[in-house]
C-alpha positions in Angstrom: 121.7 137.1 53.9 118.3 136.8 55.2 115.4 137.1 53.2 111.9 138.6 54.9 110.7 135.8 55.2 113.1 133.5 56.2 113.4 136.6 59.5 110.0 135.3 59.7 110.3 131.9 60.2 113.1 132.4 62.8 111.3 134.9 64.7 108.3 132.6 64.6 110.9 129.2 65.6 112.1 131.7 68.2 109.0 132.7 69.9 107.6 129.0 69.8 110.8 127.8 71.6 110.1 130.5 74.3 106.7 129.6 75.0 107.6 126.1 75.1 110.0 127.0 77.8 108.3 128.9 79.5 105.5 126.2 79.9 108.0 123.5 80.8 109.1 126.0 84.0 105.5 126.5 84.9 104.8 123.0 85.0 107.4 121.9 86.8 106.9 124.3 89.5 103.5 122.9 90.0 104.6 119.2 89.8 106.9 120.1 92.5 104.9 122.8 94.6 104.9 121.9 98.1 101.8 120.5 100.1 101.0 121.8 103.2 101.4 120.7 106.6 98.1 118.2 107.2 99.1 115.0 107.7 96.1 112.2 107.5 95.7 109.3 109.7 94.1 106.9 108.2 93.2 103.2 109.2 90.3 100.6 110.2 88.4 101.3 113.1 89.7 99.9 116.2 93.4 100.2 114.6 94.1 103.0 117.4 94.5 106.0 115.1 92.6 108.6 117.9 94.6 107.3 120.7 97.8 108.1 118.9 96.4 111.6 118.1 95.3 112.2 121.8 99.1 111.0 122.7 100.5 112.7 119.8 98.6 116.0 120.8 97.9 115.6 124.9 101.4 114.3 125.4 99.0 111.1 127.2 96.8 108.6 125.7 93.3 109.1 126.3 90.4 106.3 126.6 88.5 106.9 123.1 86.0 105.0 121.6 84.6 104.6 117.9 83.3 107.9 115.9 82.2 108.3 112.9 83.4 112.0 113.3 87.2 113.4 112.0 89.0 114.6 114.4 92.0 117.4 114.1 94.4 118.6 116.0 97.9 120.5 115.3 101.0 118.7 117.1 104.4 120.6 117.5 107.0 118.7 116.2 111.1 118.3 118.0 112.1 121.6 115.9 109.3 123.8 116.5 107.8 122.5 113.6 103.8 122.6 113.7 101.4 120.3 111.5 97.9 119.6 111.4 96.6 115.8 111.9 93.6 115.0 110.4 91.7 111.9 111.3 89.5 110.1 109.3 87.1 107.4 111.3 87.7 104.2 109.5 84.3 103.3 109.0 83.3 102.2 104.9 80.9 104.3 105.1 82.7 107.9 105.8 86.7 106.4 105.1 86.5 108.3 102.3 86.9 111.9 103.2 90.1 111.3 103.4 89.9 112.1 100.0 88.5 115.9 100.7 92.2 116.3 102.0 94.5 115.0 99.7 95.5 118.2 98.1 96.7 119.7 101.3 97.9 116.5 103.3 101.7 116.0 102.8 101.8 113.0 104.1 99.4 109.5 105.0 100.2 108.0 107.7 97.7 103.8 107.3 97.3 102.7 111.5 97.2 98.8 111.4 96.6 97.0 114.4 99.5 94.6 114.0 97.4 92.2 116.9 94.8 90.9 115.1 96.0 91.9 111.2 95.5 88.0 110.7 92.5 88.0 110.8 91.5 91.0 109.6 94.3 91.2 106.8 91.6 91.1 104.1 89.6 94.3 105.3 92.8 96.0 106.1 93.9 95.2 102.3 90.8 96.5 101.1 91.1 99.6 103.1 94.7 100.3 101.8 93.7 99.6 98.4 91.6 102.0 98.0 94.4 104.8 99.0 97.2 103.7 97.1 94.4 103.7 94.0 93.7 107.2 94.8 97.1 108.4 95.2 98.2 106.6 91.7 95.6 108.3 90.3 96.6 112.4 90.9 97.5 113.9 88.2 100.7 114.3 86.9 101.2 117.5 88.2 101.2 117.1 91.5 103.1 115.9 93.8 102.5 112.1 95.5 102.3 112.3 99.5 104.6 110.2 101.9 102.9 107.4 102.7 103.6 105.4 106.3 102.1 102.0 107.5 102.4 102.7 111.0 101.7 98.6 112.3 100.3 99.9 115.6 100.1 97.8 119.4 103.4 95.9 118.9 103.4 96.0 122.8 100.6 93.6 122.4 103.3 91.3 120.5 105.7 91.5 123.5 105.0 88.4 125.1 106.6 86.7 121.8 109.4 89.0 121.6 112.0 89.6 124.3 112.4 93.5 123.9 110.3 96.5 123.1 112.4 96.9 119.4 111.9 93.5 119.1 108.3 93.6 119.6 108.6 96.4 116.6 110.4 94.6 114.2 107.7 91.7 114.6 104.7 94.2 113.8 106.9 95.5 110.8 107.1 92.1 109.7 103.8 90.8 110.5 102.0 93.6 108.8 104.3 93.9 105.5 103.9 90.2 105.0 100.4 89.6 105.2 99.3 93.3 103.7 101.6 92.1 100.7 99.8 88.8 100.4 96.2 90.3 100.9 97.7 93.3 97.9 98.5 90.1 95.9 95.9 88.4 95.8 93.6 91.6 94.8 96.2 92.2 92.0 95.9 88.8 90.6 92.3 88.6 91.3 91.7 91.7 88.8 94.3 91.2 86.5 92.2 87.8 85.7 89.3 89.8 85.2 87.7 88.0 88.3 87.3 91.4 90.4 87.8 92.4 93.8 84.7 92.2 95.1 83.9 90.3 98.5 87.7 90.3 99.2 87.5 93.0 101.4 84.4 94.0 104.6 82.2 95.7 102.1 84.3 95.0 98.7 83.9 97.5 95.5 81.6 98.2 92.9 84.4 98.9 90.6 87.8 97.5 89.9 90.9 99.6 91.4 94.2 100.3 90.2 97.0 101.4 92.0 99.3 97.8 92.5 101.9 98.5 89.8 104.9 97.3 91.0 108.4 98.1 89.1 110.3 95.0 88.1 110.0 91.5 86.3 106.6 91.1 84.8 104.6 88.4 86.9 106.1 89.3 90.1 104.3 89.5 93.3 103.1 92.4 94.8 106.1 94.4 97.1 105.4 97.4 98.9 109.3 98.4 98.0 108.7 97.8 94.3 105.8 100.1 94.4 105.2 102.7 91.3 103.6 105.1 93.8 106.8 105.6 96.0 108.5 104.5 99.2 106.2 102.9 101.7 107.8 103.4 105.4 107.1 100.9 108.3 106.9 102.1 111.3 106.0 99.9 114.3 104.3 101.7 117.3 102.5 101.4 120.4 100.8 103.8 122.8 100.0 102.8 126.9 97.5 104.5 128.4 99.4 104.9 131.9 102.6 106.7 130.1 102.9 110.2 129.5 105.4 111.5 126.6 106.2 115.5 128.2 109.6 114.9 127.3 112.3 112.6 125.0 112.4 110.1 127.2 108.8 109.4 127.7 108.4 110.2 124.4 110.4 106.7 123.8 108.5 105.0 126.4 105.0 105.5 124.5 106.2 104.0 121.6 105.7 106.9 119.1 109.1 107.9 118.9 109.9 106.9 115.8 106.6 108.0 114.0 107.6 111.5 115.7 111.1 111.4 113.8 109.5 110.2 110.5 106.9 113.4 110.6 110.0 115.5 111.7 111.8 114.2 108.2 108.9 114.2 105.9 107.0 118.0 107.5 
């Protein structure tokens, strides 16, 4: 038989457990609460990020030229589907914003020029950096963005490459491999205690997380052992004399595949 106070206790226990619960329920309905429908395109300048928006949202490319202004624009989708693209200007000194975003932006979709990414592979890292730091660092109760490196002007690789996929494939490649290797050597460089700075255009003031990798300690930095999530490749390319009004065309510009990777992820 229960004494008073041992109805106490168990009330008490009781009530504790509920709250408990009820806490657990509330936080994971945050953790996964759904971001809305911005996605942000991101990227160095020159990397082609507002002539994919123009083809992504004119159905043709437009000639463009550097801004240091963001640019937005809503695209319809293959299902009806409508998002909001919000461009960042690449500059170091206004990159950023992208940041101002974040909390609506669902996905991240990094432009690389996938022409000159050898030489530039260092910036680029730098730039990339920076985001993966920032989207390690949300807080636990939200949830991560998709995150595509869209390695942009593989058309510009077709002389080396006998088709258009082909051309694709060596972008994916090109750009994987040497972001990995720039990644790496940023990695190792603070992990030393050496710092980051002057590996990148302007370099950082302070050291940046956000290169975890799962797997055997020591290894090299791989985008598909990332703690942050998946990283998809795409490989793309836009011409400024083709117009993408329909499926077909739509193939031609070279976006295709970006288009079905926002239809998945939106």
């Amino acid at each position: 038989m229960l004494t008073p106070q041992t109805s106490k206790i168990a009330a008490l226990s009781l009530l504790v457990a509920i709250l408990a619960l009820t806490a657990l329920v509330i936080f994971n309905k945050r953790r996964t609460k759904s971001r809305g429908n911005v996605v942000l395109l991101l990227g160095a300048p020159d990397s082609g990020k507002t002539t994919i928006l123009s083809t992504l949202h004119y159905g043709q490319a437009l000639q463009t030229h550097t801004s240091l202004q963001m640019n937005v624009s809503l695209v319809s989708l293959s299902d009806k589907k409508t998002i909001r693209i919000v461009d960042i200007p690449g500059h170091p000194r206004v990159r950023d914003q992208f940041r101002e975003h974040l909390d609506d932006a669902k996905a991240i979709v990094f432009a690389v020029d996938s022409s000159t990414i050898s030489r530039t592979g260092p910036a680029v890292a730098e730039h990339l950096h920076n985001i993966l730091h920032t989207i390690t660092s949300l807080p636990p109760s939200q949830t991560l963005p998709s995150l595509a490196v869209l390695a942009h002007k593989s058309d510009l690789l077709r002389a080396t490459s006998p088709s258009h996929s082909a051309s694709k494939e060596l972008a994916i490649n090109r750009v994987k491999t040497i972001l990995e290797r720039e990644l790496e050597k940023r990695r190792v460089s603070q992990s030393g205690g050496v710092g980051v700075e002057g590996l990148g255009a302007e370099g950082e003031r302070a050291e940046l997380g956000g290169l975890e990798c799962n797997g055997d300690a020591g290894a090299t930095f791989k985008f598909d052992d990332w703690e942050g999530g998946e990283v998809t490749f795409i490989g793309s390319s836009v011409s400024l004399e083709k117009s993408n009004q329909d499926t077909e065309k739509a193939e031609e510009d070279g976006l295709l595949s970006l288009r079905e990777w926002l239809d998945d992820t939106m």
